[in-house]
ChimeraX commands (.cxc) that place a marker at each C-alpha (Angstrom):
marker #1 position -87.89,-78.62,-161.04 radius 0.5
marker #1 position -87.06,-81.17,-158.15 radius 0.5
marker #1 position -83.49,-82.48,-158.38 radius 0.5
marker #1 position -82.86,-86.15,-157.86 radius 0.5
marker #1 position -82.20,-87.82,-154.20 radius 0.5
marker #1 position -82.04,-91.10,-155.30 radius 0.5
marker #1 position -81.83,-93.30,-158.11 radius 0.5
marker #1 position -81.60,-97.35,-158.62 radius 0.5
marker #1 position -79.58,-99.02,-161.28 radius 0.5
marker #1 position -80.19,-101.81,-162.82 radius 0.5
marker #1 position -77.14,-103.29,-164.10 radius 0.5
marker #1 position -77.12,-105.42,-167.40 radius 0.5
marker #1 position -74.69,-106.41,-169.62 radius 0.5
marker #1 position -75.26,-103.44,-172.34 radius 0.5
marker #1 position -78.60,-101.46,-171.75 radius 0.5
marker #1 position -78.73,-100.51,-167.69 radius 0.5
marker #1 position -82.53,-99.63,-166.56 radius 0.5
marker #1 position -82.43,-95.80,-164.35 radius 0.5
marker #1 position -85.19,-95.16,-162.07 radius 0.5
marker #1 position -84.69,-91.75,-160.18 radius 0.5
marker #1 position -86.87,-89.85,-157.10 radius 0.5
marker #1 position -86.95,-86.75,-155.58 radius 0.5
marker #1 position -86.91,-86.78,-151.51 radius 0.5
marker #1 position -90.89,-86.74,-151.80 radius 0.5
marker #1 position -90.68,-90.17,-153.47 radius 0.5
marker #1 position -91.75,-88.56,-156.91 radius 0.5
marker #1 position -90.46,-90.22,-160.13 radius 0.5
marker #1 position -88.34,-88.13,-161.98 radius 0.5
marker #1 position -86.04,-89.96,-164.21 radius 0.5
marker #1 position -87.11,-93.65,-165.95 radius 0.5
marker #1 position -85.15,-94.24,-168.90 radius 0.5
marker #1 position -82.33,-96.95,-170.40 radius 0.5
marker #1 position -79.10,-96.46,-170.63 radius 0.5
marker #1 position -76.16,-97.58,-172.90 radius 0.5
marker #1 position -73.16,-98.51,-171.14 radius 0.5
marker #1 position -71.49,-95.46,-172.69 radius 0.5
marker #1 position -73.68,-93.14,-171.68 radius 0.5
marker #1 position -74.20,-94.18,-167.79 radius 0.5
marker #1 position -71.22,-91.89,-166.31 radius 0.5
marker #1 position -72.02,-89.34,-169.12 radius 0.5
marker #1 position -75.43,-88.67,-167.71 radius 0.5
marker #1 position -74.14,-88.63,-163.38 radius 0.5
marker #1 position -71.56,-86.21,-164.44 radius 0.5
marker #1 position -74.20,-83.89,-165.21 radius 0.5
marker #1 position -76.42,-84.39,-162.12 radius 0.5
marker #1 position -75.74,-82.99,-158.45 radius 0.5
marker #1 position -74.95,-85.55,-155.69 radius 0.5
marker #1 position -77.45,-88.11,-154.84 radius 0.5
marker #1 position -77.94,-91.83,-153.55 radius 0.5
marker #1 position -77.19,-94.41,-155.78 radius 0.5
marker #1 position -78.19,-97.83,-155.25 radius 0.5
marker #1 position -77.67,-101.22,-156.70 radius 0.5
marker #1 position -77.60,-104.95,-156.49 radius 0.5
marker #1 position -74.38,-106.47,-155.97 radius 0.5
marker #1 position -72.87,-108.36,-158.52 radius 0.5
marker #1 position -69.23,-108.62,-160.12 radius 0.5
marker #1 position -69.87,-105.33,-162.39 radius 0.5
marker #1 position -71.70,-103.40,-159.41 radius 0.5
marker #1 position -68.31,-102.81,-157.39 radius 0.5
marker #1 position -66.40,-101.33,-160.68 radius 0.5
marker #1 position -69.62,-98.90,-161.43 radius 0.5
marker #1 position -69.76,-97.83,-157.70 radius 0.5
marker #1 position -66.06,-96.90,-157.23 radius 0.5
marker #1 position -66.11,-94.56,-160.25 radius 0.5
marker #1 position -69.71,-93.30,-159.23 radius 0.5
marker #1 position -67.96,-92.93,-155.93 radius 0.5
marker #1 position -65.29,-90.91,-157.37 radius 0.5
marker #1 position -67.78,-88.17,-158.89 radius 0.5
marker #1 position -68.82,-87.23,-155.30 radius 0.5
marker #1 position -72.11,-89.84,-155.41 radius 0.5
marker #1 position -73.20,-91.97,-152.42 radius 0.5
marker #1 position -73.60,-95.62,-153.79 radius 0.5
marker #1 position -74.85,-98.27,-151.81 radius 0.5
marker #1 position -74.79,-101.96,-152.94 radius 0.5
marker #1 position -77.76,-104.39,-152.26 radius 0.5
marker #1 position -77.81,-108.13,-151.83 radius 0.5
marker #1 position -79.23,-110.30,-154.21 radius 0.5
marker #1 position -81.70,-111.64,-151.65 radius 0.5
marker #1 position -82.89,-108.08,-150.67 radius 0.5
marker #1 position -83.23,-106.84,-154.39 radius 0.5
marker #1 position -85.31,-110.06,-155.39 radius 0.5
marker #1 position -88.73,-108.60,-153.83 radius 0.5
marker #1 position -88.99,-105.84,-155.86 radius 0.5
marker #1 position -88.72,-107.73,-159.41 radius 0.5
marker #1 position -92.28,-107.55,-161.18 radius 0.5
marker link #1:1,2 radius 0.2
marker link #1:2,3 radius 0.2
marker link #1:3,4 radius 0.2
marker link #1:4,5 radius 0.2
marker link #1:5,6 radius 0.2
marker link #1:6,7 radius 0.2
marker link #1:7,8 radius 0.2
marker link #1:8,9 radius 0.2
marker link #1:9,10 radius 0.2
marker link #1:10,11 radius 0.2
marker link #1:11,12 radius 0.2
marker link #1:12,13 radius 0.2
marker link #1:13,14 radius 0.2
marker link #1:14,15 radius 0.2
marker link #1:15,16 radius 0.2
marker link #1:16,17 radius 0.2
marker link #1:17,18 radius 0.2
marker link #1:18,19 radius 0.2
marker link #1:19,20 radius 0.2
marker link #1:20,21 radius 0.2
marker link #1:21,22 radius 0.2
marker link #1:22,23 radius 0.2
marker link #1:23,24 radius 0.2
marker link #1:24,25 radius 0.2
marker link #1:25,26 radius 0.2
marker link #1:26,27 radius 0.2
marker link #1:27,28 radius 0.2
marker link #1:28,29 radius 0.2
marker link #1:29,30 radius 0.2
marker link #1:30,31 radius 0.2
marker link #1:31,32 radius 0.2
marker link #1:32,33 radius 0.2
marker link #1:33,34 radius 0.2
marker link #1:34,35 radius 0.2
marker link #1:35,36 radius 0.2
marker link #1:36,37 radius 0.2
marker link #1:37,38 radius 0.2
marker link #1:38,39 radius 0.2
marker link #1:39,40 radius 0.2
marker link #1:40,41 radius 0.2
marker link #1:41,42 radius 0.2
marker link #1:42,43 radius 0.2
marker link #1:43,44 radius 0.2
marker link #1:44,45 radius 0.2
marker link #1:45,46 radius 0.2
marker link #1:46,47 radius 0.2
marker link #1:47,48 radius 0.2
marker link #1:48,49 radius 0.2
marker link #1:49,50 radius 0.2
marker link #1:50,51 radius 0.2
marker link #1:51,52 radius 0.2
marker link #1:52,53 radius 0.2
marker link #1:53,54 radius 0.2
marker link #1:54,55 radius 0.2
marker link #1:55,56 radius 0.2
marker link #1:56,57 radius 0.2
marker link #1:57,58 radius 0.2
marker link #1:58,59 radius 0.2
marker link #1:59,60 radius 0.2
marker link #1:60,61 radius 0.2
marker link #1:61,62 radius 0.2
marker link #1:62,63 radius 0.2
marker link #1:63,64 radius 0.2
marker link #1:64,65 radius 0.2
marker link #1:65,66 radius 0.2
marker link #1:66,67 radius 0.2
marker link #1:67,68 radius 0.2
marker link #1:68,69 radius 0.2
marker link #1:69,70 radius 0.2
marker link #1:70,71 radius 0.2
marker link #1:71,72 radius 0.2
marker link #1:72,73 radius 0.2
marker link #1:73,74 radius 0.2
marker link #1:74,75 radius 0.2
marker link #1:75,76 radius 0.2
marker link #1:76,77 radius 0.2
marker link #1:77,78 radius 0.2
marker link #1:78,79 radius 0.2
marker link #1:79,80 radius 0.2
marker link #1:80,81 radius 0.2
marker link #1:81,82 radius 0.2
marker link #1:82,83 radius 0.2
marker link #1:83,84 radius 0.2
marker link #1:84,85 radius 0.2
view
């Protein structure tokens, strides 16, 4: 099985939205997650790119993503906008 290369969060205020690919852009992971369970399920996974809009909640997440050994890169609001359905 492929292991994950990168994976966008959707932040909300309880129940965040994962959406995860492998390096040949196939989906691997698209699920909801509890607030709890959020660093409880990266712990378990290798290194990979994380990203996600910024917003006051983002920059907490990212430093203790950061701090597991993941590469998290925050977006703009302006650049994340495009890709709402």
């Amino acid at each position: 099985m492929s292991e994950l290369a990168t994976v966008g969060i959707d932040l909300a205020k309880s129940v965040f939205q994962i959406h995860g690919v492998d390096e040949s852009g196939q989906v691997l992971v698209r699920r909801q997650l509890r607030r709890g369970q959020l660093l409880a399920f990266f712990q378990k996974r290798p290194r990979c790119l994380i990203g996600m809009e910024a917003c006051a909640g983002s920059h907490d997440w990212g430093r203790r993503l950061q701090e597991m050994g993941h590469d998290v890169r925050l977006m703009p609001p302006s650049y994340v906008k495009p890709y709402v359905k």
